[in-house]
C-alpha positions in Angstrom: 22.0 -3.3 -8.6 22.6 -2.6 -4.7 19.4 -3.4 -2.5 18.7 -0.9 0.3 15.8 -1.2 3.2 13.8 2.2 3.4 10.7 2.5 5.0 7.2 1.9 3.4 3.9 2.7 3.7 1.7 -1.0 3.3 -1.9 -0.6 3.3 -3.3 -3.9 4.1 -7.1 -5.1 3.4 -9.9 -7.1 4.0 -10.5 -8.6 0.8 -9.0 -9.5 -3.1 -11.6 -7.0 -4.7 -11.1 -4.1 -1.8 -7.0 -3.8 -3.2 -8.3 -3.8 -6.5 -10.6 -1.2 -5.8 -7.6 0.7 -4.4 -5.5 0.3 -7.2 -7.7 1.5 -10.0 -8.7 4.6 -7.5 -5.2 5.6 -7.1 -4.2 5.5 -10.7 -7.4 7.9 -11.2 -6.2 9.7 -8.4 -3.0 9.9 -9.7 -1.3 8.7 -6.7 2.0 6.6 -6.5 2.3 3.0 -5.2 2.0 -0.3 -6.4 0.9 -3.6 -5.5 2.7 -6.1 -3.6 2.4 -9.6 -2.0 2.1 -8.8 1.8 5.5 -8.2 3.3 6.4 -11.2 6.0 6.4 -8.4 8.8 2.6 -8.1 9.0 -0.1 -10.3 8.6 -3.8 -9.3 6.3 -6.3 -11.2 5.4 -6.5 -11.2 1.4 -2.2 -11.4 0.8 -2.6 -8.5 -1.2 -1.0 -5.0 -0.2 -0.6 -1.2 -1.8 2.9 0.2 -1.2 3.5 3.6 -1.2 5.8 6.3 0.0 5.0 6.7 3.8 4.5 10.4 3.6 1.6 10.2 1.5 -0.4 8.7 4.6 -2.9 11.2 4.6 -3.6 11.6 0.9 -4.1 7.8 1.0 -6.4 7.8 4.4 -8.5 10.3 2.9 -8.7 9.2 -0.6 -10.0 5.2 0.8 -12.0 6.8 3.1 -14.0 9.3 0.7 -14.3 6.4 -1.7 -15.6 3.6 0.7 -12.4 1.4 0.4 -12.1 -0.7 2.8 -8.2 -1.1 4.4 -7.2 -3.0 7.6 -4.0 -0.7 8.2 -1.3 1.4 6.9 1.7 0.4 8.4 5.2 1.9 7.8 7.8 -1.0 7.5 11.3 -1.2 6.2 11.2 -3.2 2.0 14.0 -4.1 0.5 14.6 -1.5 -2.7 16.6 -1.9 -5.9 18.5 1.6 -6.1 20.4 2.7 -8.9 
């Protein structure tokens, strides 16, 4: 399978148990994304990051924000990506 770079939404944070806490509240909320180690490009304090499509910025902000989880940033940055 071809790899592609397209750009990404990486919410970066504080701690281990703050991306967990963002995890589980986004499969509540339904929201896509996944985990990741934190991309090269950008440097966070726990190594842990949430991918996600870089239009759902908002829906993310608001989402962390109404739950109390913490984030250090959302960056868009170009990830390699399998395509089919």
């Amino acid at each position: 399978m071809p790899r592609v770079r397209k750009p990404s939404l990486v919410v970066t944070f504080p701690t281990t148990a703050a991306a967990m806490s963002c995890e589980e509240l986004c499969g509540k909320k339904g929201l896509d994304g996944r985990m990741i180690p934190v991309p090269s490009q950008i440097s966070a304090g726990c190594g842990l990051a949430w991918k996600a499509a870089p239009e759902d910025r908002k829906a993310y902000e608001a989402v962390l924000f109404e739950a109390g989880v913490p984030f250090e940033a959302m960056t868009v940055v170009e990830l390699l990506e399998f395509v089919r």
